[in-house]
C-alpha positions in Angstrom: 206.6 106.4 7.1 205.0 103.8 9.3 207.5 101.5 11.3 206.7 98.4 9.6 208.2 99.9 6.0 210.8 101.6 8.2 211.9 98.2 10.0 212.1 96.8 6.2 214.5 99.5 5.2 216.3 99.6 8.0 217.1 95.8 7.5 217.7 96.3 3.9 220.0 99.0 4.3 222.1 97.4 7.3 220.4 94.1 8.2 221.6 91.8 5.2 225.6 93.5 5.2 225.4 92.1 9.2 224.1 88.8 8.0 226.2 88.6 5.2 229.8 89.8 7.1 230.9 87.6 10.2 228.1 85.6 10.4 227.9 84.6 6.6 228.4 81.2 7.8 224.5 80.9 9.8 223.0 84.0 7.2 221.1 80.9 6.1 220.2 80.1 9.4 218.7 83.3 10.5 215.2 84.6 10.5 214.3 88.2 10.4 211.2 90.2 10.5 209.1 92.5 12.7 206.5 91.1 14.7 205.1 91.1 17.9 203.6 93.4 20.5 203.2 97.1 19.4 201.3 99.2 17.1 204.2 99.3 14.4 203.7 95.5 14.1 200.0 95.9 13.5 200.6 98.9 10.8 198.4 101.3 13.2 201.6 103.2 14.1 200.7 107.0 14.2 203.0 110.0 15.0 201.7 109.2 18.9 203.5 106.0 18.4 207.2 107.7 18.1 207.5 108.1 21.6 207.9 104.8 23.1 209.4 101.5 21.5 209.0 103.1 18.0 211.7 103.5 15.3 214.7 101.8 13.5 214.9 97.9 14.2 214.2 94.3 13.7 214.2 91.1 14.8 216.8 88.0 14.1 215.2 85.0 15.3 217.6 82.0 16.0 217.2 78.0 17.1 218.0 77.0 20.4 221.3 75.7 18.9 222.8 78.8 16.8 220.9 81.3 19.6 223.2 79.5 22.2 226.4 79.6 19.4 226.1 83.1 17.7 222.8 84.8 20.2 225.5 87.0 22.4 227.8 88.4 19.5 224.8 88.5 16.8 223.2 90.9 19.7 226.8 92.5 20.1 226.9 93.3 16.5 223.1 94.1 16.1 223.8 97.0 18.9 226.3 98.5 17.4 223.9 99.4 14.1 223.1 103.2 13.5 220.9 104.4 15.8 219.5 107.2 13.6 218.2 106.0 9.9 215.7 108.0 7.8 215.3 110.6 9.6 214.1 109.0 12.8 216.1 107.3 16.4 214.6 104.6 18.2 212.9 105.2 21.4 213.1 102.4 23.9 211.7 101.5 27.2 211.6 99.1 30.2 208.7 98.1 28.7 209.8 97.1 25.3 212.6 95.5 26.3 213.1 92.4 24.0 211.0 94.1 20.9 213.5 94.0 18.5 217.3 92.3 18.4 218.0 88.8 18.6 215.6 86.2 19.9 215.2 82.8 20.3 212.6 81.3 18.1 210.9 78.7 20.2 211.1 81.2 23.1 209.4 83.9 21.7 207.0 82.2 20.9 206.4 81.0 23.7 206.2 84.0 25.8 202.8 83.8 23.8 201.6 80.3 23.2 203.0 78.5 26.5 204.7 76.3 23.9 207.8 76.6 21.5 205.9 75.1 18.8 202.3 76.8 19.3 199.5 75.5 20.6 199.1 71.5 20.7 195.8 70.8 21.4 192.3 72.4 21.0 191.8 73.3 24.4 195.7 75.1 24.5 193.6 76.7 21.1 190.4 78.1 23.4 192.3 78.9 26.1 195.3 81.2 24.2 193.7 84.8 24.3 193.1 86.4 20.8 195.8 89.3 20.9 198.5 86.6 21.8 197.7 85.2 18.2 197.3 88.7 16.7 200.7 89.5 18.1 202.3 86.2 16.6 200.8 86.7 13.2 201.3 90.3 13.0 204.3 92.5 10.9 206.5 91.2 8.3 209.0 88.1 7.5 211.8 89.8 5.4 214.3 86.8 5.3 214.0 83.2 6.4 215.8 80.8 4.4 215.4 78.1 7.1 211.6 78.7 6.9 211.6 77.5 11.2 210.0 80.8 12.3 207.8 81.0 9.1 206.1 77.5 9.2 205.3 78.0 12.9 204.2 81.4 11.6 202.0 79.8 9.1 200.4 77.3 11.0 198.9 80.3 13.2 198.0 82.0 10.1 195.9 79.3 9.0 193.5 80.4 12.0 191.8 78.2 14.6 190.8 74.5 13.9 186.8 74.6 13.0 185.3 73.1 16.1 187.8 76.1 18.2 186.2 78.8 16.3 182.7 77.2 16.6 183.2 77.5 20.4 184.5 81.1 20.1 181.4 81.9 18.0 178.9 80.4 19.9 180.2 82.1 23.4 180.6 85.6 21.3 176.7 85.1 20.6 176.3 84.5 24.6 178.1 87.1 25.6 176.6 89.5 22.9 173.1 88.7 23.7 173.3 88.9 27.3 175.5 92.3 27.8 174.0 94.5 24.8 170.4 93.0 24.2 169.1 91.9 28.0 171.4 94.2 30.5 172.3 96.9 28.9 168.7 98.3 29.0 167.8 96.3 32.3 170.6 98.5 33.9 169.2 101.9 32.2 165.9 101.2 33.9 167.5 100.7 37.5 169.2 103.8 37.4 172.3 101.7 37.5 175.0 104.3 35.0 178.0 102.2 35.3 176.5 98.7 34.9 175.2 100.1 31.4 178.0 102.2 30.3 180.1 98.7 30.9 177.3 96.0 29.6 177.5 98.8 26.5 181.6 98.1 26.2 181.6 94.8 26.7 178.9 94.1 23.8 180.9 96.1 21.1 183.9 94.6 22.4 182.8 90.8 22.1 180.8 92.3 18.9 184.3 92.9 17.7 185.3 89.4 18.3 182.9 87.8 17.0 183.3 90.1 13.6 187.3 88.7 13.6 186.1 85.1 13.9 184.0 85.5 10.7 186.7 87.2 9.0 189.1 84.0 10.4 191.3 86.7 11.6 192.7 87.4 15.3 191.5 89.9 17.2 194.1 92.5 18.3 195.1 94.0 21.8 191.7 95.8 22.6 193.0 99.6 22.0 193.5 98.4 18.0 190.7 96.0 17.4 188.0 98.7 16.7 190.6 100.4 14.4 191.0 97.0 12.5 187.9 96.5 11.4 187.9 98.6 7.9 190.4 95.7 6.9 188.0 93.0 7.3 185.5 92.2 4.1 182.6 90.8 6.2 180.9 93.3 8.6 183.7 95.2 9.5 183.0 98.8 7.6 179.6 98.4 8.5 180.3 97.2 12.3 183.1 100.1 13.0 180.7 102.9 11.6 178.0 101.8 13.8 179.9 101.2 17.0 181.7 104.7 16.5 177.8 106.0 16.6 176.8 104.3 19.4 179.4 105.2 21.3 179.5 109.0 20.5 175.4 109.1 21.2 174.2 109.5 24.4 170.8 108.7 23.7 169.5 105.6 25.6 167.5 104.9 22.4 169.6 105.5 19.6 172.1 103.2 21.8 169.4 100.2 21.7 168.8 101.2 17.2 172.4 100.5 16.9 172.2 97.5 19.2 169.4 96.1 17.3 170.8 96.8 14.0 174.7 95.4 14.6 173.0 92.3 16.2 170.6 91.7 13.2 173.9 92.3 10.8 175.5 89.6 12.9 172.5 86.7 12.8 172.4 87.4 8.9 176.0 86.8 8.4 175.7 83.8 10.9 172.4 82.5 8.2 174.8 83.0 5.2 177.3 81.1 6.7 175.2 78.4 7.4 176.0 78.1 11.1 172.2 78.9 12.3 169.0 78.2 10.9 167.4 79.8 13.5 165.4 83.7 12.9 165.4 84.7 16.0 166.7 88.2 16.5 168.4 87.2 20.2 171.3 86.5 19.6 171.9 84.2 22.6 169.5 82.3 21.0 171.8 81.2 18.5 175.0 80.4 20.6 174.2 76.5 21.4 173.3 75.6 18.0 176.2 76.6 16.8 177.8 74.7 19.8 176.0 71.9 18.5 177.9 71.4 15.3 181.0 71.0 17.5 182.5 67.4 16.3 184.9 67.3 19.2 182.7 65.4 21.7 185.0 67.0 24.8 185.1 70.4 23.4 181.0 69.6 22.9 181.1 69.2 26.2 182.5 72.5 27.5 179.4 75.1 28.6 178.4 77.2 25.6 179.6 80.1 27.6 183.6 79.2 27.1 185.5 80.5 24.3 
């Protein structure tokens, strides 16, 4: 059973009888789910997973108001739940302290954003890193009658504004072009091992990236966002096959095939989206006209190399 389907059962089982017993009166009020950090919340759990900040538990997410009312006892109550349900106990540490429990609404999100209510410009947009929004967008909402959590939720889910992603596409291009296509194979021929191994990590990674902002989806904390790419309808089968090659080869020239092909892949799906009109096969090349279409003229602005 992955955690997310456990957390759901758990709740169902225990969860609602809490809501609905001595705090009836704010059951209405409360807002529970499973989200945030961890591989559980992403539904990339693994029997790994089980030892650390794995197992039995959700969040209740409160306003300031009723969090400063009810936040102590609700906690109180929420601690004294069974700690053993289907089979499995919940192992916690330091680390994942404030996973699960009770929790303030605007403050955890927050923790992520730098503001209660999200992200309030388009720069606080660019400058929020990716698995901050994967995090706040990932797991499960299994009750909110008050909808707070939920429409803060759902204005993440509706991805970045147009001219944000433009920005994030444009840089991905930069960043692609220069790491995998110019120094990865300028640091083979200098001898130069770790420069390439990294130029070679740093393109599939911003590769990666780049996939997720086509898809209009959030890229993940870095050890999950190769693993997500099955889920994603444009590229992603093709671009996690290929980057598992690459990496397991470690031949100079199969490295630079795969390089060509994923980039070629990536300036097609750019063409059919309408965001270049340009054929080169660099993609760096293609980073400021998509720039270009920015309407924003202070996001235009910025270097083509932010995002």
């Amino acid at each position: 059973m992955n955690g997310l389907t456990l957390a759901e059962r758990y709740f169902d089982r225990y969860g609602r009888d809490l809501l609905a017993g001595e705090f009836a009166a704010w059951r209405e009020r409360v807002a529970a789910g499973l989200a945030g950090d961890g591989s559980d919340c992403l539904g990339f759990d693994d029997e790994q997973s089980h030892d650390h900040d794995w197992g039995p538990g959700f969040c209740l997410w409160l306003s300031d108001e009723d969090y400063d009312e009810i936040g102590a006892s609700l906690q109180q109550a929420y601690e004294r739940l069974p700690k053993f349900f289907a089979g499995f106990a919940r192992s916690n540490t330091e680390w994942g302290v404030g996973r699960v429990g009770v929790l303030e609404t605007g403050a955890w999100y927050k923790q992520y954003l730098g503001h209660p209510d999200g992200p309030q410009t388009l720069f606080d947009w660019l400058r929020i890193p990716e698995k901050y929004l994967a995090a706040c967008t990932s797991g499960r909402v299994f009750h909110d009658p008050l909808d707070d959590f939920s429409q803060r939720r759902r204005r993440l889910l509706a991805f970045y504004p147009e001219d944000v992603r433009l920005a994030k596409i444009a840089a991905r291009c930069m960043s692609i072009g220069q790491a995998g296509q110019y120094n990865f194979t300028r640091a083979l021929v200098r001898g130069e091992a770790f420069s390439a191994q990294y130029a070679e990590t740093s393109f599939c990674n911003d590769l990666m990236s780049l996939v997720y902002l086509l898809n209009r989806r959030y890229a993940p904390y870095y050890k999950w966002r190769h693993r997500g790419l099955p889920g994603l309808p444009q590229l992603g089968c093709f671009v996690h096959e290929r980057i598992a090659a690459m990496m397991s080869s470690a031949d100079a020239d199969e490295k630079r095939a795969h390089i060509d092909a994923l980039c070629a892949a990536a300036v097609a799906e750019l063409q059919a989206e309408g965001l270049t009109g340009s054929d080169s096969p660099f993609l760096a090349d293609h980073g400021p006209l998509i720039h270009q279409r920015i309407e924003d003229p202070a996001l235009r602005r910025l270097s083509v190399l932010i995002g």
